[in-house]
C-alpha positions as CSV (number, residue, x, y, z in Angstrom):
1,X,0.0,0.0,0.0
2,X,1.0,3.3,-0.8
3,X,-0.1,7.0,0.5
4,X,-0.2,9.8,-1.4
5,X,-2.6,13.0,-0.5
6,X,-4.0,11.3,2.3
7,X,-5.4,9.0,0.9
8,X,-4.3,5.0,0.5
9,X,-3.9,3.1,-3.0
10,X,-2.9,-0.5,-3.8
11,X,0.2,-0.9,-5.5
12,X,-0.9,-2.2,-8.8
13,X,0.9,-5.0,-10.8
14,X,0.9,-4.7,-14.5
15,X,0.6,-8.6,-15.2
16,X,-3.2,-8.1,-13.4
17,X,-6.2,-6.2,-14.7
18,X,-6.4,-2.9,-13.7
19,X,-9.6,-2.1,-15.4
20,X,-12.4,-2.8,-17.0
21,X,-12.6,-3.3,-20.9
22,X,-13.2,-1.0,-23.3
23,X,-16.5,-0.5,-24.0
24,X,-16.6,1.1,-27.0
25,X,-14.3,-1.1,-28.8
26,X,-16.6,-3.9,-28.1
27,X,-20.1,-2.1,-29.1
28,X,-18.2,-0.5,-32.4
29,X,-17.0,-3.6,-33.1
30,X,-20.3,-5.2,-32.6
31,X,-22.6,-2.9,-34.9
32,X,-20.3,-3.0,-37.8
33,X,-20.3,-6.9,-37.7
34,X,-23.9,-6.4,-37.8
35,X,-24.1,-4.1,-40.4
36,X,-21.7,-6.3,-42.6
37,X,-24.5,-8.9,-42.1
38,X,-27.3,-7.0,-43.1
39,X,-25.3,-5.4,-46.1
40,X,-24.2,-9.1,-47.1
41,X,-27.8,-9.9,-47.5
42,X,-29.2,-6.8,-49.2
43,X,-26.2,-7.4,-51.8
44,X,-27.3,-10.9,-52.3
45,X,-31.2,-11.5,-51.2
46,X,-31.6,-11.4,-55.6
47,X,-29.4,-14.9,-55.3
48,X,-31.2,-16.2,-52.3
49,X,-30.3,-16.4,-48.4
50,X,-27.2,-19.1,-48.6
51,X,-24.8,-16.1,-48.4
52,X,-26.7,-15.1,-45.6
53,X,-26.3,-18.6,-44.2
54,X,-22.8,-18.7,-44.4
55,X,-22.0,-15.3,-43.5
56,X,-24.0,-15.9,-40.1
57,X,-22.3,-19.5,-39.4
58,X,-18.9,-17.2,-39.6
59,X,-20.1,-14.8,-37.8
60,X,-20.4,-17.7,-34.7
61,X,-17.3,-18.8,-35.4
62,X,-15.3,-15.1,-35.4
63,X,-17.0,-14.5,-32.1
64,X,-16.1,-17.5,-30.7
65,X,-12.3,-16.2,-31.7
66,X,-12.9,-12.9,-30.3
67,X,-14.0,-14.6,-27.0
68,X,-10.7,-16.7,-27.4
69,X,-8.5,-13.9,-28.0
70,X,-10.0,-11.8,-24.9
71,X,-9.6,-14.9,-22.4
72,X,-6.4,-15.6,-23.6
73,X,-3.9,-13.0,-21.3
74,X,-1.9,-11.2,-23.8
75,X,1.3,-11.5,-21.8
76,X,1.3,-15.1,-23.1
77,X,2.0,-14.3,-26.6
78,X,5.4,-12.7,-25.5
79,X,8.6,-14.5,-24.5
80,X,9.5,-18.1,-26.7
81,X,5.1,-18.2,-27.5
82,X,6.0,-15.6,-30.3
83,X,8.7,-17.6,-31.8
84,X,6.4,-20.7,-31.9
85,X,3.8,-18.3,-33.8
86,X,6.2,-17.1,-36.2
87,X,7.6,-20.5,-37.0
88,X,4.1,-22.2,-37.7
89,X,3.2,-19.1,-39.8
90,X,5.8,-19.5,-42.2
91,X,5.6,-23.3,-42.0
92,X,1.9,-22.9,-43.1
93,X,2.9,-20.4,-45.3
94,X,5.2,-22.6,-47.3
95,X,3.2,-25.5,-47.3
96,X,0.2,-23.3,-48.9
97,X,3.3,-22.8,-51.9
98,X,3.2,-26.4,-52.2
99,X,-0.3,-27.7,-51.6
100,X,-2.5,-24.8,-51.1
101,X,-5.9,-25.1,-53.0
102,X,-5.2,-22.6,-56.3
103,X,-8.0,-20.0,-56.8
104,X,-8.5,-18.2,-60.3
105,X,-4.6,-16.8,-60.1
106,X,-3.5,-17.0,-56.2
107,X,-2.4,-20.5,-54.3
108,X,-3.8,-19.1,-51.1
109,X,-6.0,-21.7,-49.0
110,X,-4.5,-24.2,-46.4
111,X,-7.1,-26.6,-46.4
112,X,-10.4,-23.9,-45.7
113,X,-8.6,-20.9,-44.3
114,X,-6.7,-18.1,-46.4
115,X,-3.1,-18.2,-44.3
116,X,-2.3,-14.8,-45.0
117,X,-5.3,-13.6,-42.9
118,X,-3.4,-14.9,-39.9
119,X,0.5,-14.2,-40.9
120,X,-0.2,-10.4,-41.1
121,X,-1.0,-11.0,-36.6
122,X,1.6,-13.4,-36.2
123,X,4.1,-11.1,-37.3
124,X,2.9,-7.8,-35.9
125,X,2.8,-10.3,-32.5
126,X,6.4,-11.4,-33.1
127,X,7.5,-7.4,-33.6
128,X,5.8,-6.3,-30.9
129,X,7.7,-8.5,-28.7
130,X,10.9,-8.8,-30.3
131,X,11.0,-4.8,-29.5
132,X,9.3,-5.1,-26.6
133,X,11.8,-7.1,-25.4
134,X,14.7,-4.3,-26.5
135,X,13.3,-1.7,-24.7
136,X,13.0,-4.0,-21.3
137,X,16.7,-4.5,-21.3
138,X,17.0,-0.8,-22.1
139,X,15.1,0.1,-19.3
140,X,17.1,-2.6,-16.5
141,X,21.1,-2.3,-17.9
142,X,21.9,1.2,-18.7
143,X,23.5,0.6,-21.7
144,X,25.4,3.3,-23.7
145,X,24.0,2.0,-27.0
146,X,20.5,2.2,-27.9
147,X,19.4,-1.1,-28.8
148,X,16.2,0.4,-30.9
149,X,18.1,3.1,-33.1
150,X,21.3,0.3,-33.5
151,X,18.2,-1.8,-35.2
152,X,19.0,-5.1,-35.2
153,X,18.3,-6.4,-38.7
154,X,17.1,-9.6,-37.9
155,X,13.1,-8.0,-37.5
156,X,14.2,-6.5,-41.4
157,X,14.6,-9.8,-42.6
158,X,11.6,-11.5,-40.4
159,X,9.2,-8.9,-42.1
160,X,11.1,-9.7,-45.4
161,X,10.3,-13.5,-45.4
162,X,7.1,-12.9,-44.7
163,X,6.2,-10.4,-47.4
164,X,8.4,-12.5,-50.0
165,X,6.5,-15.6,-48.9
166,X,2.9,-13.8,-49.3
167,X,3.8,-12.3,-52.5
168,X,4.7,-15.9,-53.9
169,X,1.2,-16.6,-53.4
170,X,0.3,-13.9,-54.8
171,X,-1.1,-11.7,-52.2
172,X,0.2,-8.2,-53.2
173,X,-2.6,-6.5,-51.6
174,X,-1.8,-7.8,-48.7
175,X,1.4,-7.6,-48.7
176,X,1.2,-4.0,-49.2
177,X,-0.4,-3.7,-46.1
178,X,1.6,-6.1,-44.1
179,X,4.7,-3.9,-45.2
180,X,3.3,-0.5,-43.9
181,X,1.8,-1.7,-41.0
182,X,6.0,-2.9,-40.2
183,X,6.8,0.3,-41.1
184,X,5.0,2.0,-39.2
185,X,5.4,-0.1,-36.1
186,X,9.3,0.8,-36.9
187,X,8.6,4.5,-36.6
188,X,6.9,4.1,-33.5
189,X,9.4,2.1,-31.3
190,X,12.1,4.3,-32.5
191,X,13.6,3.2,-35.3
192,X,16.5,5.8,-36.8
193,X,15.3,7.2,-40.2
194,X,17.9,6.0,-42.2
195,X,16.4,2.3,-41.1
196,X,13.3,3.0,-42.2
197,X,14.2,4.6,-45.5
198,X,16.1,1.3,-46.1
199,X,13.1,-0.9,-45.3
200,X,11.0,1.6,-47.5
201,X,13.3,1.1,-50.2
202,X,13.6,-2.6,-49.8
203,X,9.7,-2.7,-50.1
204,X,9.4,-0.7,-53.0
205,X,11.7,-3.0,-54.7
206,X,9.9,-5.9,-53.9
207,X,6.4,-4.4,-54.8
208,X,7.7,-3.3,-58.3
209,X,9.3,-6.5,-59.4
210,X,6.3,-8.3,-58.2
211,X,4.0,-6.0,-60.3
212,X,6.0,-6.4,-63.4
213,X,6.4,-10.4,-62.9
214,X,2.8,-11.3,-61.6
215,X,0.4,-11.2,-64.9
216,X,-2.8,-10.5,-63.4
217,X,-1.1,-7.7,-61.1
218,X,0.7,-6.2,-64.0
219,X,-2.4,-6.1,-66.2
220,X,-4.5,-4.6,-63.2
221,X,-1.9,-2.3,-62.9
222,X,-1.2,-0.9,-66.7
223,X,-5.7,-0.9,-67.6
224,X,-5.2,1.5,-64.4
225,X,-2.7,3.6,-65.7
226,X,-4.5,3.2,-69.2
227,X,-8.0,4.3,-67.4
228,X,-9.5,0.7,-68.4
229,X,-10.9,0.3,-65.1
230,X,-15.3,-0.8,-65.5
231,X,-14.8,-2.7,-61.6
232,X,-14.0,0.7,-60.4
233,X,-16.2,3.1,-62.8
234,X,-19.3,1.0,-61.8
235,X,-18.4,1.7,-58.3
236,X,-18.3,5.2,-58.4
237,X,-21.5,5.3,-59.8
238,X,-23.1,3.2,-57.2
239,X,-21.4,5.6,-54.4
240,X,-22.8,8.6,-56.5
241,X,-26.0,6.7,-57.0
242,X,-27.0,7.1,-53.2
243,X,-26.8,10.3,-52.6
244,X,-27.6,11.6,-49.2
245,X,-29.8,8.9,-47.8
246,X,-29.8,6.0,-50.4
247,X,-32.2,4.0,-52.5
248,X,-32.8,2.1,-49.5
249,X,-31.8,-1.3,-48.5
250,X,-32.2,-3.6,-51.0
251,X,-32.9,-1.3,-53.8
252,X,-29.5,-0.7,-55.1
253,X,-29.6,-1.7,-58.9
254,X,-25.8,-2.0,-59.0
255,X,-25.4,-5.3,-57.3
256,X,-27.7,-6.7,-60.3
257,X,-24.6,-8.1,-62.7
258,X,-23.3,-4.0,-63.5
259,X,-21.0,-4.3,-60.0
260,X,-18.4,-7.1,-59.9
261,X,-17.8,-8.3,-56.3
262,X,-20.6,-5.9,-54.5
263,X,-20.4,-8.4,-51.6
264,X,-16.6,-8.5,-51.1
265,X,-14.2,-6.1,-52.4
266,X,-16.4,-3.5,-53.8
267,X,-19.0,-3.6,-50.3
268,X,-18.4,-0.1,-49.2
269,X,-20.0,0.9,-52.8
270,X,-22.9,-1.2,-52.3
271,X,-23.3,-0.2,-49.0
272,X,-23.0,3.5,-49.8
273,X,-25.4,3.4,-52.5
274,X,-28.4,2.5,-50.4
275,X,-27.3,3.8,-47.2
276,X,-26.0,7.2,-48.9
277,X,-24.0,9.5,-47.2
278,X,-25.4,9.4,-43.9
279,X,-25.3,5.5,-43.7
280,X,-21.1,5.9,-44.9
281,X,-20.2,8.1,-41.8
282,X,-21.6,5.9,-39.6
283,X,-19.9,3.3,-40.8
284,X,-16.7,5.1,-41.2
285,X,-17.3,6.8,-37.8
286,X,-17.3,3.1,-36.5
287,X,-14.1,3.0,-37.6
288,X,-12.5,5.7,-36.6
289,X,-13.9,5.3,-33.2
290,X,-11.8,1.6,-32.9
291,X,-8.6,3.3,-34.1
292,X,-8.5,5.8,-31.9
293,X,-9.5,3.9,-28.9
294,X,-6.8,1.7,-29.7
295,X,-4.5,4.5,-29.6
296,X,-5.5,5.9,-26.1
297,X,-6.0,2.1,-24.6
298,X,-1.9,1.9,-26.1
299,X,-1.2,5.0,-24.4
300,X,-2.6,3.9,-21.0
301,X,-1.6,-0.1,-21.1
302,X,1.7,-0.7,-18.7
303,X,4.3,-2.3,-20.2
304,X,5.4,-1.9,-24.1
305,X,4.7,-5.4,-25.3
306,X,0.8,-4.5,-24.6
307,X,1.2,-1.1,-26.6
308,X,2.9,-2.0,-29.8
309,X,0.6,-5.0,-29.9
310,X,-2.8,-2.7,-29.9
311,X,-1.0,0.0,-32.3
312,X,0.0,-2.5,-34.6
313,X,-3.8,-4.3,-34.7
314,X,-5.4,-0.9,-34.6
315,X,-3.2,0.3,-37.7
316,X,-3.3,-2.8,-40.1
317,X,-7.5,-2.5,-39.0
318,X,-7.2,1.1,-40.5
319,X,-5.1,0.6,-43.4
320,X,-7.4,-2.1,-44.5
321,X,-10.4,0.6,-44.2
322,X,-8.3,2.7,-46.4
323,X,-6.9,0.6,-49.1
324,X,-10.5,-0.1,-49.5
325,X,-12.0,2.9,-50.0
326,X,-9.5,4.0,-51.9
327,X,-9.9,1.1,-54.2
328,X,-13.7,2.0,-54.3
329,X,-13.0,5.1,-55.0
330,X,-10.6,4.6,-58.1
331,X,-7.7,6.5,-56.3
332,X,-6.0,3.1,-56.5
333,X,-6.2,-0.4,-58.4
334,X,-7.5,-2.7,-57.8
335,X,-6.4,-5.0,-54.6
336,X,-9.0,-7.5,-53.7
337,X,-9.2,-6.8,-50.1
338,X,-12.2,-6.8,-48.2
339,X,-13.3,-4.0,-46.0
340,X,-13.2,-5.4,-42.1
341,X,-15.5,-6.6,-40.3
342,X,-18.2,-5.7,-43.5
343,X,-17.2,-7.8,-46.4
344,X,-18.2,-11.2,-47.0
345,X,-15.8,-14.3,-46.2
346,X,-14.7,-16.2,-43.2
347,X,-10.9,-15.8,-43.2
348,X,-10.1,-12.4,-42.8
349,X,-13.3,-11.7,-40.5
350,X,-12.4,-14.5,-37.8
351,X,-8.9,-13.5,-38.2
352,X,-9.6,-9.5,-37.4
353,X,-12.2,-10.5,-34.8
354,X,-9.9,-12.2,-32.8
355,X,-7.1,-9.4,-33.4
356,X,-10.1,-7.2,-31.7
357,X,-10.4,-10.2,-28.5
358,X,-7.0,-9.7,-28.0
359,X,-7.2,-5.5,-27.9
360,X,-10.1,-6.2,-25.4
361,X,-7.7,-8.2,-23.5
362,X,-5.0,-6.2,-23.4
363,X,-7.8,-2.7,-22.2
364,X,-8.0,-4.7,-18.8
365,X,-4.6,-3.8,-17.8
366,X,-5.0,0.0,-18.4
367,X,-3.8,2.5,-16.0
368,X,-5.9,3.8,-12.9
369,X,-6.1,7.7,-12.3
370,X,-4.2,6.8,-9.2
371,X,-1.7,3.9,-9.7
372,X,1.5,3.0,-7.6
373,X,0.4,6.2,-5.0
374,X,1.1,8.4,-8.5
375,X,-1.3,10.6,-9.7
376,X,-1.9,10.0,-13.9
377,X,-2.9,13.4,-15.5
378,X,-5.2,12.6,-18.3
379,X,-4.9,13.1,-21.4
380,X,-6.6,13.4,-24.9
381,X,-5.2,11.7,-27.8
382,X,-3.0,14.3,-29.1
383,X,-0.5,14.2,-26.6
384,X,-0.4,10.0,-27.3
385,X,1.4,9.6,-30.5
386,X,4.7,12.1,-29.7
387,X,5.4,10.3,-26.9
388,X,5.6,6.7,-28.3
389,X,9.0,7.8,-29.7
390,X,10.5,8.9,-26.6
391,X,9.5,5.7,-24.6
């Protein structure tokens, strides 16, 4: 116990929960699953109610992960569990090379799961504790050297492998978002420019000779460049179509053989034609609401493992939500990849719903006002993000 202005707090480990979890996560979370639902069947009611089926069976299942991933204490993943993780990843990964189920272009199913769903966690797990871990022994042996700006390049070539192995599949969209989410992670742990510029560079390299190599990515690529794009034309119209309001669900005349993929890649257009305006800033506002939460539960979690963990789930979740509007919205060509929590398929939504279980888990061990007999000034979210830097 601990005093401090007269009055008595517990000293508080950080391996127990502190707090409660984070509500709004969980509703946000909650409604856009459900709206993904309802948008799956309004997309498909004209081909009957077996995508609604399925879509509802997965839904079971991804909340059974999240449940998983929210039990499980996150402190578990660290230490020799993330090596274990990594290793199976790649393991799956390569035998998905070998005797992965081939769909129109890509070898990408293990049996009935897409493994790239679950490398893109395994790997932000395995960097968040691999620096984690730096800047633990930073903090106990005052060492001359920072261990974060020396950057080891083992993590380099760990997020190397991975990308390679992902773009052998091919899964350049993916990949692409695998590779910033890195980066970014990099930036915040510390990382000295001249690293990141050198990882950047590495990942340009690798993008560009997979574009020019890949047939179907370099003929997506050069009909964008030439304008050839009717996926992406017919989605702007169905955006434009809706207005303020929408045509209302169900009524969107779109989905009916002019939109390619209305209930997977191209959702958001689907959605925002008979939702409108109003119905795409809620959905967006969902959104936004579980990446910033993310970053204030990051800012008040207690040890650094637990922060880079929810930064690193919270940004991949965002950069997904971009990469698909900005597909939708022609600013980009086309990638394939589905918007979270919305889109129809079973991979990437048990995959991001657990990624959400374990953000959930990690909320409980929050900071108190008063924690340790220290007072904890509270802050809003600008004043989170300088700071990660200087940790």
């Amino acid at each position: 116990m601990s005093l401090h202005n007269n009055r008595i707090t517990p000293i508080v480990s950080p391996f127990k929960p502190t707090s409660s979890i984070d509500t709004w996560i969980l509703i946000a979370t909650l409604v856009l699953v459900m709206i993904g639902l309802i948008s799956v069947y309004s997309v498909t009611m004209n081909l009957g109610i077996s995508y609604l089926k399925n879509q509802a069976i997965r839904i079971i299942i991804g909340l059974v992960a999240m449940i998983i991933g929210f039990a499980i204490p996150y402190k578990l993943y660290e230490g020799k569990t993330k090596d274990i993780i990594l290793i199976i990843t790649i393991f799956l990964l390569i035998l998905t090379l070998i005797f992965g189920r081939k769909v129109a272009f890509a070898r990408r199913w293990a049996l009935f799961f897409q493994t790239a769903e679950f490398a893109k966690y395994s790997l932000i797990i395995w960097l968040s504790g691999y620096f984690a871990n730096l800047k633990e022994k930073q903090r106990k042996i005052e060492l001359k050297k920072n261990l974060i700006k020396s950057f080891p390049y083992f993590p380099l070539f760990t997020v190397v492998v991975i990308i390679g192995l992902l773009l052998l599949q091919p899964a350049i969209g993916t990949s692409f978002i695998l590779a910033i989410s890195s980066l970014c992670l990099f930036f915040i742990v510390g990382v000295r420019l001249k690293h990141i510029l050198l990882i950047s560079t590495i990942s340009i390299v690798l993008f560009v000779v997979s574009i020019l190599t890949i047939p179907y990515a370099k003929s997506r690529f050069e009909k964008f460049c030439q304008g050839i794009t009717y996926q992406q034309r017919q989605s702007r119209i169905a955006i434009g179509s809706g207005g303020i309001i929408g045509v209302g669900l169900g009524e969107g005349k779109q989905k009916l053989h002019f939109l390619p993929k209305a209930h997977t890649d191209f959702i958001f257009s689907a959605f925002a034609e008979e939702t409108g305006l109003i119905g795409s800033l809620i959905m967006l506002s969902l959104f936004f609401v579980l990446f910033m939460r993310g970053f204030k539960i990051a800012a008040q979690t207690n040890d650094f493992f637990g922060q880079y963990l929810v930064l690193g789930i919270s940004i991949m979740l965002f950069l997904y939500v971009l990469v698909h509007l900005a597909v939708a919205l022609k600013l980009m060509p086309t990638t394939g990849q589905p918007l979270p929590f919305i889109s129809y398929g079973g991979s990437a939504l048990v995959s991001n719903l657990f990624a959400v279980g374990i953000i959930l888990n990690i909320s409980k061990y929050r900071r108190n006002t008063y924690e340790n007999g220290i007072y904890h000034r509270r802050r809003n979210w600008r004043t989170y993000l300088p700071k990660y830097r200087d940790w």
